[in-house]
N, C-alpha and C positions, 0 to 999 in steps of 0.2 A: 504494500500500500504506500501513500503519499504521506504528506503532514496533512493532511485533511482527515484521512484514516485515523489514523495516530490521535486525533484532537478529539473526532468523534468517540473514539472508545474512553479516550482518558474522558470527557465531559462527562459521559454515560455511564462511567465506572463498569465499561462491558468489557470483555475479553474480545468481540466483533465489532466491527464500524460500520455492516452495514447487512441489508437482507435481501434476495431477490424471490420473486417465486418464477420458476423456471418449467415451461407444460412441457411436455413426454417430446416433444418437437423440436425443441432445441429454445423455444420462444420462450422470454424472460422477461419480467416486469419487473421495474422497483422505479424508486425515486433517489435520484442520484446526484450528488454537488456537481461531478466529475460530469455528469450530461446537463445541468441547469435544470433538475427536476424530474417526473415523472415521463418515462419513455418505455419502450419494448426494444430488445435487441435478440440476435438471433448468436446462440451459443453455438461453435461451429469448430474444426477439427484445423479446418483453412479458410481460415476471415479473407474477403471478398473484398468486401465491404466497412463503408464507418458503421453500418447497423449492426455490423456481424462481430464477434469478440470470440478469442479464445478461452475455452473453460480450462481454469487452472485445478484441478479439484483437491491438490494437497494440501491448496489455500483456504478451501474451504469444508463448513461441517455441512453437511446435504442430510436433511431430514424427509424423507419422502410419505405425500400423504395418499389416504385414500377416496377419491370423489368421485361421485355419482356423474352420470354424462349431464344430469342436470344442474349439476353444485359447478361443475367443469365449465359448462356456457357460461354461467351467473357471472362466478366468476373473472371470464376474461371481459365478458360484457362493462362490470365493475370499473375493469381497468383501463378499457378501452375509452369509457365517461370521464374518466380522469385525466387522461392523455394529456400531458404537455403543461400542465400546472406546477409551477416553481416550486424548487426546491426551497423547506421548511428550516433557514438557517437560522432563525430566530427561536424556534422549539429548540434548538438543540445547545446555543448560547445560554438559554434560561430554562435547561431542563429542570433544576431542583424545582425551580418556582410553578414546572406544569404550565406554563405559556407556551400559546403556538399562534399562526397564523390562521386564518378563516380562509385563505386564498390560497394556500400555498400546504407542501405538504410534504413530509420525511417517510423515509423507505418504512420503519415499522408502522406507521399508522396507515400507509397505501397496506401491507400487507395484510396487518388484523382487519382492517376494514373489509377489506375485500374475503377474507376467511369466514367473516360475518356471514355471506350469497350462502355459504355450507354448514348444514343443518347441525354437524356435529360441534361447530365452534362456533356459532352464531352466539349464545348467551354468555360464555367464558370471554370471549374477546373482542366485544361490542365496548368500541370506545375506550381500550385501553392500549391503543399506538400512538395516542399521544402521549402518553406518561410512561413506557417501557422503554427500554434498550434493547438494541437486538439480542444479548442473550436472555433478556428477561422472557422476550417474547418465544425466542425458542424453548427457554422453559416452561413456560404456560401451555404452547402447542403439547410438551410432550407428557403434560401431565393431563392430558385430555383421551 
């Protein structure tokens, strides 16, 4: 990672700086400094393309879920309504204090939000990616 990485984990007091959710396709969603916000990119073996990025996976911890073809649309639908809204640098400056933006928006609150459309984590993680860290939130996913 960058010093961006690095700031977000130390702010968050997380051991991760950041979260994506990635479908069976290679296609990936989060909200990102490094893209100015909320995007999809395509996880790929041999990047193309600026959409396309190689998956490092030693980098990362991959928690893989299980969703219905209907929790699956919801889902991308979710994300595809959010597309391209600014990245949430002011939640992440004034995490203690639980401030964020109403316009703008950081990778765990695109994620819990969107986990919401899915029947199994709809009540657990309704409205808590504004006030989690990425490993907070991977902790709550796996205690579900």
């Amino acid at each position: 990672g960058n010093w961006k990485d690095w700031a977000i984990a130390k702010l968050t007091s997380s051991s991760y700086s950041h979260v994506e959710c990635i479908f069976e396709d290679g296609t990936s969603w989060s909200s990102s400094p490094r893209d100015g916000g909320v995007r999809s990119i395509v996880f790929s073996d041999n990047p193309q393309s600026p959409s396309e990025r190689k998956f490092y996976d030693h980098r990362w911890h991959v928690k893989e879920l299980e969703l219905s073809q209907i929790e699956y649309n919801n889902l991308r639908r979710y994300f595809e309504s959010v597309d391209e809204r600014g990245y949430d640098w002011y939640a992440i400056f004034l995490f203690f204090f639980k401030l964020h933006s109403d316009r703008h928006i950081m990778c765990t609150e695109l994620i819990s939000e969107g986990l919401t459309f899915c029947t199994r984590y709809k009540k657990q993680l309704h409205n808590i990616g504004r006030i989690v860290s990425p490993q907070q939130l991977l902790e709550a996913v796996e205690r579900i």
